[in-house]
C-alpha positions, 0 to 999 in steps of 0.5 A: 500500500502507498503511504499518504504525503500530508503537507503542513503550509502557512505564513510564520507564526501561523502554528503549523509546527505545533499542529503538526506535532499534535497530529503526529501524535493522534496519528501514533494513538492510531497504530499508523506508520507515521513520520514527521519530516520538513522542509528545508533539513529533512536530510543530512544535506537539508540541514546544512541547506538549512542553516545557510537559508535561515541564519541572520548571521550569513552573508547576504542570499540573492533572491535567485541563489534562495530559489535555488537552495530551496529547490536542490533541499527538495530535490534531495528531500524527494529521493531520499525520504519522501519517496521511500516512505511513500513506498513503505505505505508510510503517512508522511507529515511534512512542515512545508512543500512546493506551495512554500516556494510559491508563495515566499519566492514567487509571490514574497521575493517576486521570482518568476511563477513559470520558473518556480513551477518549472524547478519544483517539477524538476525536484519533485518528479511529479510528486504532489501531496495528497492533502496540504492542510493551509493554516490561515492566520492574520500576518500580524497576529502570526508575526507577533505569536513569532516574535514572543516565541523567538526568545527561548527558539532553537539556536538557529533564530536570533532574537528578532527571528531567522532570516525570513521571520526579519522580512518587513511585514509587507513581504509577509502580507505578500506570502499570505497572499500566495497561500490564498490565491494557491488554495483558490487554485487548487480547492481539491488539494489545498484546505484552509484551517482558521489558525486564529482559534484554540490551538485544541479547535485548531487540531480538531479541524485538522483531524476532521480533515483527515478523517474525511479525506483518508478511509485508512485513517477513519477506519483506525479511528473506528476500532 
């Protein structure tokens, strides 16, 4: 049987790490085969990646160079997990996807959406996500929940944030615009979750998604 690709999306701050956590965990209750992966440092490779794109401390990224740094991290990513677990039947939850190059690249950075599509094509080979579940929150509700969480974040954020998170709150407002006009584009792919409530109300709507959308996953939740 062929694992589930279950991608978590949404602009900084929006709480898709945190949902993402929690879904794993129902998923485990579950007795599912469930791995918890992310984009960009989802492979040795990835990591290393990861800290030049996200560290304030590197020397400046032209907006090409991101681009590709981005796509060579999934590109690794695809082979060399996404791929294999798909195959072992595998629910694969994933903090970030295609629709993020989209929407920081192509609508945040102002790349090209032919050549972005184009790259991701390349990386992916073809390999979409069975559901990405969109988290849609305020830009500056998500950025100020960012910014309070920043202060005791993981070694790779400064104070005001990684790389991304010090953005002008323009080029955010710029993403979420991104995430909407993808999830008007792709309804059968993409689901929106009100992020602004409970993060208990949060994960019920995800487990409602999930339930709704995979017949193995409501099957589990029945016996």
């Amino acid at each position: 049987m062929s694992g589930r690709l279950i991608v978590f999306e949404g602009v900084e701050g929006c709480g898709k790490t945190t949902q993402l956590q929690r879904s794993h965990q129902w998923l485990k209750t579950l007795s599912l085969s469930v791995i918890v992966t992310r984009e960009p440092g989802g492979t040795d490779l990835g990591t290393a990646l990861r800290q030049l794109l996200l560290n304030v401390n590197t020397q400046p990224i032209y907006h090409s160079t991101e681009l590709l740094l981005y796509v060579a991290d999934r590109a690794q990513h695809v082979e060399e997990v996404l791929k294999p677990e798909l195959a072992n039947g595998t629910i694969i939850l994933c903090d970030r996807y295609v629709d993020s190059t989209v929407a920081y690249q192509g609508y945040g950075r102002g790349l090209s959406h032919s050549l972005i599509a184009q790259l991701n094509s390349i990386a992916t080979r073809g390999l979409e996500s069975d559901v990405t579940i969109w988290l849609d929150i305020d830009v500056a509700i998500s950025l100020a929940r960012k910014q309070y969480q920043s202060t005791s974040d993981c070694a790779e954020r400064s104070a005001g944030g990684d790389r991304i998170e010090q953005e002008k709150i323009e080029f955010h407002r710029r993403v979420q615009q991104g995430y909407t006009e993808l999830a008007q584009n792709h309804p059968n792919r993409i689901v929106r979750v009100d992020a602004s409530r409970s993060v208990a109300e949060v994960q019920e709507q995800i487990q409602q998604i999930l339930l709704q959308r995979f017949p193995e996953i409501r099957s589990k939740s029945k016996s």
